[in-house]
N, C-alpha and C positions, 0 to 999 in steps of 0.2 A: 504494500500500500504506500501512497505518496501521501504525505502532511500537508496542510495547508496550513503553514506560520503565521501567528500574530502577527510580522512582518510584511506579509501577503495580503491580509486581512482589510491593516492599514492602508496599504497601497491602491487597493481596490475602491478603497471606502471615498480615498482623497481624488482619485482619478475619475469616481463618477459624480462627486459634488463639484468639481471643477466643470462635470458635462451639465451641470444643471439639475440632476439630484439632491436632492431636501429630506433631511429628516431620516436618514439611514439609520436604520436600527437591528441590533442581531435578534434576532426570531428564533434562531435556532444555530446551536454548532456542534458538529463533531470534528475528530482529526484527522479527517480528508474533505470536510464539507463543510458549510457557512450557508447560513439562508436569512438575506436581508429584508427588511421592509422597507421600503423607501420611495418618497415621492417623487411625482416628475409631472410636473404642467397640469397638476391638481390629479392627478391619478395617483392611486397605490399598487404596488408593485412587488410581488415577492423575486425577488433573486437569487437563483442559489447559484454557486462558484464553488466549481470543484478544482481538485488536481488529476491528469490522468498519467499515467506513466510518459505520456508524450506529448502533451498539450492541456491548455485549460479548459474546463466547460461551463456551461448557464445554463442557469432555465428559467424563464421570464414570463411569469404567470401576474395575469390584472388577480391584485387581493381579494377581488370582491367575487371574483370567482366559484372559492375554496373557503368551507366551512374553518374557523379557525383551531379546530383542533386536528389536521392537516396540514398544519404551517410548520410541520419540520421535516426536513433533510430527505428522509427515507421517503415520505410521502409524496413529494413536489415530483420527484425523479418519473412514478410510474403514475399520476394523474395525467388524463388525457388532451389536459387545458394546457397551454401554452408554447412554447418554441424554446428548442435548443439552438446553443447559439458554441462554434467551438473555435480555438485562437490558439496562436504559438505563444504566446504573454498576454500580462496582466494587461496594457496598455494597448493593445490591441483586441481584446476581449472587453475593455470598458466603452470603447468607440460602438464597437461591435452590439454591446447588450444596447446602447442609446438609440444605434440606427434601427434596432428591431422593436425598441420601446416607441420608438415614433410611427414605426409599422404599424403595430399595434393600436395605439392609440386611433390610426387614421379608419382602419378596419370597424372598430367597433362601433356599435349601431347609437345613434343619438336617442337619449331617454327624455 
């Protein structure tokens, strides 16, 4: 198994407030996984950020989706809602999760 370090963690955290993300919060973590909450242009967002032996992964599920006792790690991976998103680095996987949060957003039907 690969670790995902405090280090990591941080790096993610400041790489996606810098794209305009608000209010990052950890939801959930273990020591290969991390699943955030965090805003974007008035949506919520869970994000999980993994490590795989040869690249990073995501999954970018709208919050309001997913019952909240389903907002951890194990659970995000096999629900059927949202997109994987996969990247050779952090800084290319937080570009990555933004262009597909904006997807998303545009997708989704007006209430």
């Amino acid at each position: 198994m690969v670790y995902v370090k405090d280090s990591d963690i941080e790096t993610i955290r400041c790489k996606l407030s810098s794209l305009g993300m608000t209010r990052l919060y950890i939801a959930d973590k273990n020591f290969n996984k991390v699943l955030f909450l965090g805003v974007y242009l008035d949506h919520q967002f869970l994000i999980l950020i993994a490590k795989g032996e040869n690249s990073w992964y995501s999954k970018v599920v709208f919050a309001d989706e997913l019952l909240e006792p389903y907002w951890r790690c194990e659970y995000i991976i096999y629900v059927p809602e949202g997109l994987y998103i996969f990247a050779r680095d952090l800084n290319e996987l937080a570009n990555k999760i933004v262009d597909t949060i904006n997807k998303l957003i545009k997708r989704k039907p007006k209430v």
